[in-house]
Wavefront OBJ file of the C-alpha trace (Angstrom):
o trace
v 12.069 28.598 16.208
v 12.962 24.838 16.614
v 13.136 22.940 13.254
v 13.869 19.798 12.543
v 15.660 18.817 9.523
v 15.322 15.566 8.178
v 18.467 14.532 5.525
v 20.312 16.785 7.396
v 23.553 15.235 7.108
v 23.791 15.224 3.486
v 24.809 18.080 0.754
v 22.181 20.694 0.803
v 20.792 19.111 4.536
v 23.949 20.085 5.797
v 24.343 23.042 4.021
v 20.804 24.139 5.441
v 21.995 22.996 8.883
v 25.054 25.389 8.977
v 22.769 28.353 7.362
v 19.627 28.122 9.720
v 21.747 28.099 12.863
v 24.002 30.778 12.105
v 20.488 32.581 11.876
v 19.668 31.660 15.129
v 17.088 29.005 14.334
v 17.421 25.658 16.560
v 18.031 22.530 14.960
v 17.400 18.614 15.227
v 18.426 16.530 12.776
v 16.781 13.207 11.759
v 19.293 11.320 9.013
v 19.899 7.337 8.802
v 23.388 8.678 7.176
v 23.038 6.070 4.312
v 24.033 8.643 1.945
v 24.834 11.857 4.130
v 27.980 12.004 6.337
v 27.222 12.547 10.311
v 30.796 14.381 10.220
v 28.825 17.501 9.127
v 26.895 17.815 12.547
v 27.887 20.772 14.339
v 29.749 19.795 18.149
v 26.266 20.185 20.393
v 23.622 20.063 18.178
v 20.498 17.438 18.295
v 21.008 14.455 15.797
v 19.554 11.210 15.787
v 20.417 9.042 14.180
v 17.214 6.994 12.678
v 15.187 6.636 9.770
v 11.746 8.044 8.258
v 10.364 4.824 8.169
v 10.877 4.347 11.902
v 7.915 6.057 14.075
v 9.974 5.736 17.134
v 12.264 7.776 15.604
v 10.855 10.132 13.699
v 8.661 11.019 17.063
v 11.893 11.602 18.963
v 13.359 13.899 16.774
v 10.003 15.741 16.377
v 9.995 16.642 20.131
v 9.852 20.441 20.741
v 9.840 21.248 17.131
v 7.702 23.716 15.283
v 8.237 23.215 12.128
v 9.919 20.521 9.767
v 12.207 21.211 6.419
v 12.575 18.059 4.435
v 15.448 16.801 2.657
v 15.783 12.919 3.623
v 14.963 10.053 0.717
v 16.621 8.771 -2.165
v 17.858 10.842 -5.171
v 19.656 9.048 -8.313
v 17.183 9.164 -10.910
v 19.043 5.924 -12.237
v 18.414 3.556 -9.107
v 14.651 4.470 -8.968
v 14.614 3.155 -12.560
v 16.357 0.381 -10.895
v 14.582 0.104 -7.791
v 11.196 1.461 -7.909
v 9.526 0.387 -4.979
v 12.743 0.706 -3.025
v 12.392 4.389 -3.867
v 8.402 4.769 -3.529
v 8.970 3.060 -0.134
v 12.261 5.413 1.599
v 10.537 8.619 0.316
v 6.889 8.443 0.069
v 5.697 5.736 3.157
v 8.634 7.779 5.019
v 7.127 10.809 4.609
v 3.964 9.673 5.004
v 5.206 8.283 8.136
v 6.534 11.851 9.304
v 3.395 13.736 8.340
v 1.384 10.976 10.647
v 3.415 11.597 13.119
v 4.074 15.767 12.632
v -0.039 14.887 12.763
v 0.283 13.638 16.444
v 2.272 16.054 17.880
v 0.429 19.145 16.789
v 3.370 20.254 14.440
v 1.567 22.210 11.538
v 4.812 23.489 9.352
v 6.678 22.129 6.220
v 8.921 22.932 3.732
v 9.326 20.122 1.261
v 12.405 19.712 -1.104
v 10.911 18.645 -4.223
v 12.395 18.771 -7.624
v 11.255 19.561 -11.212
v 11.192 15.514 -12.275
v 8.112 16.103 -11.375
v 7.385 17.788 -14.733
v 8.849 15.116 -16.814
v 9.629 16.518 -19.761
v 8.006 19.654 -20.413
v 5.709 20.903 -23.721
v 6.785 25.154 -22.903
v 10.423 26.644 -21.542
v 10.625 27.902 -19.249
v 8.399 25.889 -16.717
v 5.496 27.310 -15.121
v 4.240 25.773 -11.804
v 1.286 25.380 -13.738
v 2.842 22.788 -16.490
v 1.682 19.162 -16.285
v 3.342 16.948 -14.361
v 4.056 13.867 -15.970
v 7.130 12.381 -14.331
v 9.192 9.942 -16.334
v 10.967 8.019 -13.375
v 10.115 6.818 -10.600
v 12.142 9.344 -8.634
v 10.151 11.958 -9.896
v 6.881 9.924 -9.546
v 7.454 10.071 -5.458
v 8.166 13.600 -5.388
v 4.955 14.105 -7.189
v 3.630 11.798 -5.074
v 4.874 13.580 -1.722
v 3.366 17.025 -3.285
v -0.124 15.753 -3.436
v 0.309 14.122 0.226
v 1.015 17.873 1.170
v -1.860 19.178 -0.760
v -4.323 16.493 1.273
v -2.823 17.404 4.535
v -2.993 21.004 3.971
v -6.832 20.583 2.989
v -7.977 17.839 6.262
v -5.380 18.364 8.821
v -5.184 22.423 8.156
v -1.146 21.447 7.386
v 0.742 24.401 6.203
v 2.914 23.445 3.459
v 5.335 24.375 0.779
v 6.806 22.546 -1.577
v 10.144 23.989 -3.586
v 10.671 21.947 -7.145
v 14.161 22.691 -8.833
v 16.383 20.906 -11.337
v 20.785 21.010 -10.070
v 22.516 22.390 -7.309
v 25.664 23.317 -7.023
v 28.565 25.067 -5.353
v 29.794 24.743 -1.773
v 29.906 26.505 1.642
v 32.958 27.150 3.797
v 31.946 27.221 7.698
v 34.442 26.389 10.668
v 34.596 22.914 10.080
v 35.357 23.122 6.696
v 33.755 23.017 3.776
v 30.243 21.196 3.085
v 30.195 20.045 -0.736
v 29.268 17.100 -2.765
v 30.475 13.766 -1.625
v 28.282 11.250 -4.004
v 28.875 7.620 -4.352
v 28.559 7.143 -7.195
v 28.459 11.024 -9.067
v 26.013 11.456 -11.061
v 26.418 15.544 -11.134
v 27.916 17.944 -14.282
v 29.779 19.849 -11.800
v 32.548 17.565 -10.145
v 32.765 15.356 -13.098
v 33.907 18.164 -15.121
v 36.292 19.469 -12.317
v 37.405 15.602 -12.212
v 37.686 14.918 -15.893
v 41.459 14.428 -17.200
v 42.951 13.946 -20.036
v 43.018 9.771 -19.889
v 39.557 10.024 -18.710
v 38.021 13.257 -20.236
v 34.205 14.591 -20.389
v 31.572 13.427 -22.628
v 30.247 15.970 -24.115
v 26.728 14.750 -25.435
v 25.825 16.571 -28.939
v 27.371 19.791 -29.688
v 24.646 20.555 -32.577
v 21.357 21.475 -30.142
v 19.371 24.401 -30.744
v 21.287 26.512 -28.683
v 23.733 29.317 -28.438
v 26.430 27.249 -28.617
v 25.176 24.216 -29.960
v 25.564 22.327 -26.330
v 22.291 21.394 -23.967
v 21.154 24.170 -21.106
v 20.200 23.050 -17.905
v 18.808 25.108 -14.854
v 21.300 25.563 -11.833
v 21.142 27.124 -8.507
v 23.998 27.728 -5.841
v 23.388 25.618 -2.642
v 23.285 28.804 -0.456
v 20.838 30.300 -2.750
v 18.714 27.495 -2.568
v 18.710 27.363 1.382
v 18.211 30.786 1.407
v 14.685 30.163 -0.144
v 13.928 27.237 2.100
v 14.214 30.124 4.604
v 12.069 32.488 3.140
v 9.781 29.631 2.371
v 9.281 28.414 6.261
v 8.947 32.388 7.149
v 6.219 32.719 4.917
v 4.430 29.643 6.463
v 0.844 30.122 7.607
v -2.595 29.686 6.972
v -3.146 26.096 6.092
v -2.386 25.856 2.450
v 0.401 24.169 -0.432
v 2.249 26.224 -2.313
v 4.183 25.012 -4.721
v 7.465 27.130 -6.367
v 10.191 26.574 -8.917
v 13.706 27.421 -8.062
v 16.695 28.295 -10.506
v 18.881 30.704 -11.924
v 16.176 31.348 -14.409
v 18.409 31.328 -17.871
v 20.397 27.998 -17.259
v 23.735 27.208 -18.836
v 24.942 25.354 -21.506
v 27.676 22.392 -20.961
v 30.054 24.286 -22.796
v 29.518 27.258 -19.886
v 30.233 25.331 -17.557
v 32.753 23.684 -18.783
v 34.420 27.340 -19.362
v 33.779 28.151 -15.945
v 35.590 25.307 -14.613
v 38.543 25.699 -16.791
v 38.702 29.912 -15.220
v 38.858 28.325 -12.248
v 41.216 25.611 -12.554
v 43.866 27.894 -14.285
v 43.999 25.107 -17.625
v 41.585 24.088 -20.026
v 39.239 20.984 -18.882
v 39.684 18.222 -21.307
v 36.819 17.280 -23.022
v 35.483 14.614 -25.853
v 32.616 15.295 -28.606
v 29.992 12.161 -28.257
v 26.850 11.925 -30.027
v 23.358 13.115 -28.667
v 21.835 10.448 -25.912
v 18.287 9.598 -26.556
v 15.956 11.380 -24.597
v 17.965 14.828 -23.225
v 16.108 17.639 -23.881
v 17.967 20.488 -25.499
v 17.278 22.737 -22.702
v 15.355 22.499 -19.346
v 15.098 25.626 -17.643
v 12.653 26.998 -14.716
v 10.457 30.540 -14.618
v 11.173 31.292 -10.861
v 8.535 34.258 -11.711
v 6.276 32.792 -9.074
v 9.552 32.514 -6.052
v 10.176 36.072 -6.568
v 7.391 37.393 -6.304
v 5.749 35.075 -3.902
v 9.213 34.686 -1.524
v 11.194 38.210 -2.523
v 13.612 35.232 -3.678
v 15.977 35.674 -6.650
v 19.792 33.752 -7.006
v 22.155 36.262 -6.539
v 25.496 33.490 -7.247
v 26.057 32.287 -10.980
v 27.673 29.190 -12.535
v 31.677 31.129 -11.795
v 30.498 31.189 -8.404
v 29.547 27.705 -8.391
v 32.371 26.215 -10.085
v 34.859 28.038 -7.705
v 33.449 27.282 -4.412
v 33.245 23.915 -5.896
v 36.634 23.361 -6.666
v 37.909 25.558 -3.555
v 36.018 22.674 -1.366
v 37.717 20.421 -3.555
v 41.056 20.982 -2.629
l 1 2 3 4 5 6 7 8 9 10 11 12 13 14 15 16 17 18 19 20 21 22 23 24 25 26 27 28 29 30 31 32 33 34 35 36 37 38 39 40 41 42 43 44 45 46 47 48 49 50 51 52 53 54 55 56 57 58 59 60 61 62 63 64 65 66 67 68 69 70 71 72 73 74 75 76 77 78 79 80 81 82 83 84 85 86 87 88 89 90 91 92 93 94 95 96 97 98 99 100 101 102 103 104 105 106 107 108 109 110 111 112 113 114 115 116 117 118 119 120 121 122 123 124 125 126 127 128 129 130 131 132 133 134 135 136 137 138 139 140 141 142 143 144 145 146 147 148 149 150 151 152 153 154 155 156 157 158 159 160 161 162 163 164 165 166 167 168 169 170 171 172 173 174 175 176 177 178 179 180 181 182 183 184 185 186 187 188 189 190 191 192 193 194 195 196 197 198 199 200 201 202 203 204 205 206 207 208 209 210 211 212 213 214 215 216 217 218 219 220 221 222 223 224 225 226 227 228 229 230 231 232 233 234 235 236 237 238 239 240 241 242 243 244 245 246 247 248 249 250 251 252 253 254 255 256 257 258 259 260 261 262 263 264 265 266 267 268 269 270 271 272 273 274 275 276 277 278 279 280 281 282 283 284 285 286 287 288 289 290 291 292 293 294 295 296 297 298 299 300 301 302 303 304 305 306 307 308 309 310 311 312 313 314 315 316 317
């Protein structure tokens, strides 16, 4: 199957890149590289170089594909708050753009990466696909916004459609070029800052008295190559016209102070970190039922938070 992957040359595009061809699936890739890195293109394969919001573009690099898995558009929750219609502009008239043209070709396959902003911040842990969405950025407002797009194609145009909501990824792969991990400018991620944190410049821990094990916030993470792998599953299962909609994560989360521990294992010394107060507005914990991925797409993580601190700081080095 030809696919084209749009965002393809950043984190998990690239990661997805490397994982789908090694599976024998044939790629293009459509990035503008304002965030990704076109270093991560595999020697041969089909880039261009363009951007959502350019037809021309986005109808080259759909030529001879079946199907579509979309990463591309703009991600720091911060800079939507920021930049709002910068952010409603890149991802959702982009990907409107792309399903116009998808539209004009005769190409009838997606897999969306959403995310679980869309939920805002939820009434029930963990999160159902079935919770409200109220998104409380603007980030999370477009990928909202994208889902319903999906759910209108799917319904005029017969597009079949999946979208895959999840909160942070993490961890790294190694393939023969090296290894594909975070490179953020600025980073925003848990992860690296922890692995980065010193003692001059240590991390803030925010509250250590939440209503949790260990008195430190949970959040939901899933290993990059766990994540791909249900972007796979998710294209195979493509079909009838429909949008499905599924939440991806390890399904328990970790608390700071896990991860944290996990970094320090796999640095060899302990990670310095400083107490700070609670920051207005984090939940305590945040933390996805994957019920419906399991059972819909025979999907379930199989790497934890050791595994994703390692690779992390293996691609680190």
């Amino acid at each position: 199957m030809k696919v084209l992957i749009t965002g393809g040359t950043g984190y998990i595009g690239a990661t997805a890149v490397e994982i789908m061809r090694s599976l024998g699936y044939e790629i293009t890739i459509l990035d503008d590289c304002s965030t990704g890195h076109a270093d991560t293109v595999p020697t041969g394969l089909s880039f261009i170089q363009g951007s959502l919001l350019n037809p021309t573009d986005v109808a080259q690099a759909l030529a001879g594909v079946e199907a579509v898995v979309h990463f591309a558009g703009k991600s720091l929750v911060g800079e939507s708050v920021e930049k709002p219609d910068l952010y409603h502009h890149v991802n959702v008239d982009g990907t409107r753009i792309l399903l116009d043209q998808m539209h004009q070709v005769g190409v009838k396959k997606i897999v969306f990466s959403s995310s679980a902003a869309t939920y805002g911040e939820p009434t029930q842990i963990p999160i159902k696909e079935s919770a409200a969405t109220a998104p409380t950025n603007p980030y999370g407002a477009t990928k909202l916004a994208i889902d319903h797009m999906l759910s209108a194609e799917s319904a005029v145009r017969g597009l079949a459609a999946t979208s895959l909501r999840y909160f942070n990824v993490a961890g790294a792969l190694h393939c023969d070029r090296g290894w594909l991990t975070e490179r953020h400018n600025p980073e925003t991620h848990l992860i690296p800052n922890v692995l980065r944190s010193s003692a001059e410049n240590p991390l803030k821990i925010f509250g250590g008295d939440w209503p949790t094990p260990d008195g430190t916030c949970i959040r939901d993470y899933v290993h990059v190559i766990d994540l791909i792998d249900a972007h796979v599953k998710a294209l195979e299962s493509l079909a009838s016209p429909h949008h499905e909609i599924y939440n991806l994560g390890s399904g328990d989360g970790y608390s700071v102070r896990q991860v944290v521990a996990a970094a320090s294992t796999a640095l060899g010394y302990a990670v310095p970190t400083l107490d700070s107060p609670r920051r207005a507005g984090d939940p305590a914990v945040l933390i996805a039922d994957i019920s419906k991925a399991r059972d819909g797409l025979n999907w379930i993580p199989t790497r934890g938070i050791e595994a994703m601190v390692a690779d992390t700081v293996a691609s680190f080095k």
